[in-house]
N, C-alpha and C positions, 0 to 999 in steps of 0.2 A: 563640482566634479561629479556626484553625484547625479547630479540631473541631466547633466549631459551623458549619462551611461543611458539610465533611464529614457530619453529622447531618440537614443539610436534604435530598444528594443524594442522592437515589436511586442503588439497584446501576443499573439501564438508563440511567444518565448515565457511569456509570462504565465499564461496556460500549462504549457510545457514544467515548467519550475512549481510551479504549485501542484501538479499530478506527481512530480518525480518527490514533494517534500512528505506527501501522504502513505509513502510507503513503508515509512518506517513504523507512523502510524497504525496500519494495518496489522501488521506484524505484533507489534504490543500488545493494540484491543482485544487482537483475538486468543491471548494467552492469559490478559486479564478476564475478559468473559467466562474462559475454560475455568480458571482458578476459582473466580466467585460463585458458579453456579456448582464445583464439585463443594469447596467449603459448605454452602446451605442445603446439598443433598443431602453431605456427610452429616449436619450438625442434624438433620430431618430423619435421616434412615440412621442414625449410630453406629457407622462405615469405615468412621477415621482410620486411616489417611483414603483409602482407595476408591473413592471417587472424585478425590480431589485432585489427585494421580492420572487418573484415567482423563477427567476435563482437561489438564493441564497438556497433557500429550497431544488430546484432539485438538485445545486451542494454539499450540504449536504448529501441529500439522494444516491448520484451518488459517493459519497467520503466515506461514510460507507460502500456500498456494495461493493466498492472495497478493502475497509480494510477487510471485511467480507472473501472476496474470495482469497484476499493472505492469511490470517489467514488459511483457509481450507486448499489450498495450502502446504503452511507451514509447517502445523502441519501433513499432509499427507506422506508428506516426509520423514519427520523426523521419524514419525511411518513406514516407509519402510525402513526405514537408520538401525532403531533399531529392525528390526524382526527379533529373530533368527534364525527363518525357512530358510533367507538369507543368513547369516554366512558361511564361508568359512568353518569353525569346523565340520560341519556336511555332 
């Protein structure tokens, strides 16, 4: 069953699936990175909590606008995947 799903999709679905699976990724990394780098400034400058505060917030911010910009990404693609004006038929 499986491989006949497999056989009908195209590699640019598969493309597609694997850019849209990494966005969640993005999003985590970059509030893990925030997190680690305010902890070892905190544990460096003797800060605790507020750089680790501060990291955490940018790597929020730093993790949506890169969900933001695969989405655009993404969804740009996919609208060129799908234009007819592209189509081989015409």
């Amino acid at each position: 069953m499986a491989k006949k799903l497999f056989k009908k999709l195209d590699p640019e679905t598969f493309n597609v699936l694997s850019s849209a699976s990494t966005i969640g990724l993005h999003l985590v990394s970059g509030i893990l990175v925030g997190g680690v780098a305010g902890y070892f400034l905190d544990d460096w400058l003797g800060t605790a909590p507020w750089c680790f505060l501060f990291f955490v917030l940018v790597g929020i911010a730093a993790g949506f606008k890169n969900v933001y910009t695969d989405a655009k990404r993404l969804i740009a693609s996919q609208e060129k995947r799908d234009d007819p004006k592209d189509s081989p038929e015409n």
